[in-house]
N, C-alpha and C positions, 0 to 999 in steps of 0.2 A: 312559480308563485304568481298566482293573480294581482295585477293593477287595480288598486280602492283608491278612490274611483277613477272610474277610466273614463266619464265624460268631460274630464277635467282642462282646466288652460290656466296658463301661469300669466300673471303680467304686472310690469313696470311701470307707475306711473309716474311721470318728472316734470317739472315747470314748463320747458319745450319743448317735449317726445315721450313719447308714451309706448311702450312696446308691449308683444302678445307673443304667446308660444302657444302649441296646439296640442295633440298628440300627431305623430309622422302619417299616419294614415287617415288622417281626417282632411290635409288640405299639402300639397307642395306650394311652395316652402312651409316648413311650420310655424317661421317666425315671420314675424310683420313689425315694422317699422312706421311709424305716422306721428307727425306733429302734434300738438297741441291744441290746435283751435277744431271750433264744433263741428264742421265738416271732416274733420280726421278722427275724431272721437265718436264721432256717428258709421264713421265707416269700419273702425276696430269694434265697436257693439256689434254691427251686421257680421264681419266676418265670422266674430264668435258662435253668435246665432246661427250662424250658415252651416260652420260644422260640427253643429249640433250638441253643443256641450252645455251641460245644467251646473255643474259646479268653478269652481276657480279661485286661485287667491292673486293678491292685489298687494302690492309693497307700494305704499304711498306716505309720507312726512309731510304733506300739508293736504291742503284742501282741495288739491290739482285732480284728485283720484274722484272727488264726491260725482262729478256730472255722469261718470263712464259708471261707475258704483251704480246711480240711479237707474241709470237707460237699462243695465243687464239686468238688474233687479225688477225695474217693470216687464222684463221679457223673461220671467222666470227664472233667472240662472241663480244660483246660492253663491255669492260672492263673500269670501272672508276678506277682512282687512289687515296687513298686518306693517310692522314698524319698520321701514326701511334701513333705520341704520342697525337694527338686530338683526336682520336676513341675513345679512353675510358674515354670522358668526354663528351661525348655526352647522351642529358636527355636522358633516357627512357632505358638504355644501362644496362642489369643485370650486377651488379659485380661479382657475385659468378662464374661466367661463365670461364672454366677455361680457352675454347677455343674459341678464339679472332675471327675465323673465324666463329664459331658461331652468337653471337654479329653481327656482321656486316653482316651476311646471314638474320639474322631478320631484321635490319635495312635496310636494300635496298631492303626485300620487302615491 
């Protein structure tokens, strides 16, 4: 069964770190780790950019997600928003999983 879509990345965003998933063949490792402030959030927009993906979804509970939101949006990418504290109650969602942005990298494909 084909992956919809498959130019897809998941990601977390949180007051002091913000994480990224990819797909496995678009970048080793597929997950990234980066702080909060603008040089970290500039350099999570590039990576996405880098490996080429136009969609993605975003778990974010305040207003911490809006800067990375804007930068992938001005660079074409279709980012959804969606509520952090419903992501992990959603069926089909591993618990053991530690990184959120994982979860939700499976789920939007």
């Amino acid at each position: 069964m084909p992956l919809v879509p498959p130019h897809a990345a998941g990601l977390d965003v949180g007051a002091e770190a913000h994480g990224g998933c990819v797909p496995a063949d678009r970048d080793v490792p597929p997950l990234q780790q980066c702080s909060a402030c603008t040089c970290a959030v500039y350099r999570l927009a590039n990576w996405v950019t880098a490996c080429r993906l136009t969609t993605g979804v975003m778990a974010s509970t305040g207003v911490y997600g809006m800067p990375l939101l804007q930068i992938l949006a001005a660079r074409g990418c279709a980012v959804a928003l969606v509520n952090a504290r419903h992501a992990p109650h959603v069926p089909g969602r591993p618990q053991t999983d530690r990184f959120d942005c994982r979860g939700l990298h499976k789920l939007h494909r």
